[in-house]
N, C-alpha and C positions, 0 to 999 in steps of 0.2 A: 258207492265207490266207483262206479261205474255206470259213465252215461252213452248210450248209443242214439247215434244219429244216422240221416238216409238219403244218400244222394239222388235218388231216383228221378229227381227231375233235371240231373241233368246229362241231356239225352239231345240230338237234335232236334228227334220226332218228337220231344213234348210241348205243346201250344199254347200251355197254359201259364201264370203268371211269371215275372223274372226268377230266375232261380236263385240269384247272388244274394249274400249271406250268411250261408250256411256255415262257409268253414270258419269264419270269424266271429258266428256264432259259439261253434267247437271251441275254441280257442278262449272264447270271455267264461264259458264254463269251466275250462283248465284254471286260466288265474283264478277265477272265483272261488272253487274250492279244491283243485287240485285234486280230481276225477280224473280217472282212466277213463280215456275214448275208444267211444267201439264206431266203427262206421262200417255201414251198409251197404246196398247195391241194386233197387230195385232197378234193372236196369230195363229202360225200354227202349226195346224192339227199334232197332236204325231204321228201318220202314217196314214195308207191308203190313202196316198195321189196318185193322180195319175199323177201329174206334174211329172217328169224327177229328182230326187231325192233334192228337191226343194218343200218343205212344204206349202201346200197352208191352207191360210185362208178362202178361201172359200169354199161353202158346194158343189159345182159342181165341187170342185177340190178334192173331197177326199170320203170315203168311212167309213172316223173315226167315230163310234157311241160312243158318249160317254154318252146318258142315257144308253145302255146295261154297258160302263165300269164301269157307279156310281153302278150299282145293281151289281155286282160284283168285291168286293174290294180284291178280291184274283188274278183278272186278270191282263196280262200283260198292259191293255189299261189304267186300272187303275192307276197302276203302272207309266205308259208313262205319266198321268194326275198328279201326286203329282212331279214328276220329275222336269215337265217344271215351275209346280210353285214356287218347292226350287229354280231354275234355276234363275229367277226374282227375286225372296224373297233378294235372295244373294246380288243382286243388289240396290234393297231396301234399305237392311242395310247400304249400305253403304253414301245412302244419309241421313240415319238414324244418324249414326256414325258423322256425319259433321252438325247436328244439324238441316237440312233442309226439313221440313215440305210440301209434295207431291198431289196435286190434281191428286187422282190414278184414271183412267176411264178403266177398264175392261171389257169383254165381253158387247160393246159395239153394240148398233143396234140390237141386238140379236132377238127384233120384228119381221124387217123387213125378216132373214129368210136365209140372205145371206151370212149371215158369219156360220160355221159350227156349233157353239155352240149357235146359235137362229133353230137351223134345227130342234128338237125334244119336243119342245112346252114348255108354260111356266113351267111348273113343274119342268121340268127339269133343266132350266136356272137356276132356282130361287135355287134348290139344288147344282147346280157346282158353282153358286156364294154364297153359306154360305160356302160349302168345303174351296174354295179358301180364304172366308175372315178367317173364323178359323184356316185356314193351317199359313195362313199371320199374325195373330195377337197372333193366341195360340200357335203355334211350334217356331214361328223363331220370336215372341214378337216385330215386327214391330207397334207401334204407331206413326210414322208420318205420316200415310197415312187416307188423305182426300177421302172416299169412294165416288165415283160418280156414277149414274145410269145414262145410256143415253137411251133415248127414241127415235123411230124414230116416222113418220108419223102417225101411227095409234096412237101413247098416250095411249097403254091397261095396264090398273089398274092392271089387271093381272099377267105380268109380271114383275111386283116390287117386288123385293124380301125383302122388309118389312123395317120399322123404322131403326130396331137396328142392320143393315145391311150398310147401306145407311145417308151418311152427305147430300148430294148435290144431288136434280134431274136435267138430264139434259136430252136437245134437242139437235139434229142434224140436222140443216134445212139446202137446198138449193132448191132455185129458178130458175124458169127457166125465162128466162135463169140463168146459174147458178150464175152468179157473177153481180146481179141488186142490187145494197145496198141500194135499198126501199122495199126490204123485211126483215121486221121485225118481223115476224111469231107473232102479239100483239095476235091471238087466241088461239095459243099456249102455250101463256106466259098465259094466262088467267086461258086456263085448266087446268094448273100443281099449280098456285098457288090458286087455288079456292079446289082443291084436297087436297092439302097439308097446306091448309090452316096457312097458317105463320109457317107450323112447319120448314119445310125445303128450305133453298134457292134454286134457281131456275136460272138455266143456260145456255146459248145458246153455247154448248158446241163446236159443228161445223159449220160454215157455210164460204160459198164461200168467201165475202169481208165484209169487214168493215162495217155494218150498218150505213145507214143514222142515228145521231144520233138526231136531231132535231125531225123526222118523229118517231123515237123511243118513245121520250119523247111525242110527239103528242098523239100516239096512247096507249100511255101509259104501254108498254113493258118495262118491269125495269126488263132486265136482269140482273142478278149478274155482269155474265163478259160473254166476249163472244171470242172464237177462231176461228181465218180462217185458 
């Protein structure tokens, strides 16, 4: 019911093949069989990367500070930072234009610390994802995009960047081993909707395989939907 796709190469810093495609890829899967799209965001690093001219998403791959770029909107980093998001935005539109409504999952994990833009603490997340939804909704007037927050293992309140930000909370669980589909994370599904009390649905945004769905309904995990 649900296909997710991953824009991660498109980024200035990345060197590798053309990136075009994708979204009109997106889009032959819609006609095709009339699947929900989920789209991604590996996003790499505007520079200071230290990979081989090859943009990393990770934060031990690069040297990009982007809470010093948010405190200064005159700087080139800054600059690098609105760039990649028109970059996307463009792309957006276009499934905009074709009428098809996007479960968007951005600066994802960002808890856990390991991707670049979880590197300098919630404040900061919380400010580069209002930029991005305002750059996204107020400059380039994208309204089909389903905003999703994903949480990783810790679940910190903290790093929610608030209601009217945010459609959909989500989780990124795996098990170990990683691919046991009797992990249904039901504790986690607990804390988010007991937090969120009915405001917002509640999604198992990543995980290894396919949950047990029987053991799901046991334990009473009623996830929205879930992606492996």
């Amino acid at each position: 019911a649900i296909v997710a796709f991953d824009y991660m190469n498109y980024s200035d810093s990345y060197a590798g093949n053309d990136a075009s495609g994708l979204t009109e890829a997106m889009i032959a899967a819609k006609q095709e069989k009339n699947v929900i799209l989920s789209a991604l965001f590996h996003w790499r690093a505007p520079s200071g990367n230290n990979e081989a001219g090859d943009g990393s998403f990770y934060t031990d791959g690069t040297s990009f500070n982007f809470a010093t770029a948010l405190n200064d909107t005159t700087s080139d980093e800054y600059a690098q930072l609105l760039n990649d998001i028109d970059t996307v935005a463009v792309e957006l539109l276009k499934l905009q234009a074709a009428g098809i409504p996007v479960l968007w999952r951005p600066l994802h994990e960002a808890e856990g610390g390991w991707f670049w833009w979880g590197a300098h603490g919630a404040d900061a997340l919380k400010e580069l994802w209002v930029l991005m939804h305002d750059r996204m909704t107020n400059t380039h007037g994208l309204n089909n995009l389903i905003w999703i927050y994903t949480h990783t293992e810790g679940l910190g309140a903290d790093w929610y960047p608030g209601d009217a930000y945010v459609d959909i909370v989500g989780f990124d669980g795996y098990a170990s081993p990683r691919n046991d589909p009797d992990a249904v994370f039901a504790t986690q599904y607990r804390t988010l909707m007991e937090r969120h009390n009915g405001k917002k649905m509640v999604a198992l945004t990543e995980t290894g395989t396919i949950p047990n769905i029987q053991l799901m309904h046991e334990q009473r995990a009623w996830w929205s939907f879930f992606i492996t």
